[in-house]
C-alpha positions, 0 to 999 in steps of 0.5 A, spaced: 704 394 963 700 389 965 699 382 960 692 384 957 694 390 954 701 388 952 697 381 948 693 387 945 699 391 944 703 385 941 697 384 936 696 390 934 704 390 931 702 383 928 697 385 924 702 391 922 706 387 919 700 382 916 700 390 913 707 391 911 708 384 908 701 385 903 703 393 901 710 389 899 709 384 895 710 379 898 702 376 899 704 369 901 708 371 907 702 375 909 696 371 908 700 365 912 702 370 918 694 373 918 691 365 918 697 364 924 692 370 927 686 368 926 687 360 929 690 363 935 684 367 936 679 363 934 682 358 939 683 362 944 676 364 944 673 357 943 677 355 949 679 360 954 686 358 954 691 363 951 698 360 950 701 368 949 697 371 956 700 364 960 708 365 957 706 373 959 705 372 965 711 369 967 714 375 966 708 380 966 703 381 972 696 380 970 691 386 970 687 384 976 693 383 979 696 390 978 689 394 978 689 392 987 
């Protein structure tokens, strides 16, 4: 597993549980975690520096890396 598709992974169950928290009542909890959501991604894509890729490649190997 590569660090780009495990982001995208991780995202993906964030924003499940973003759904979770709406559908149970608990509306405060989801909008802060969805507001977390969205600066992380409108900073990573203002600055090109994403602080989720570079802690997940400490561990994880890049897609460039494994595509070789």
């Amino acid at each position: 597993m590569c660090v780009e598709r495990l982001q995208k992974i991780i995202l993906a169950m964030a924003l499940g549980i973003v759904m979770m928290l709406a559908a149970s009542g608990s509306i405060k909890a989801a909008f802060i975690l969805h507001l977390g959501i969205i600066i992380i991604l409108i900073s990573s894509a203002l600055t090109g520096f994403c602080y989720i890729t570079k802690v997940l490649s400490s561990a994880f190997p890049l897609c460039s890396e494994v595509k070789k």
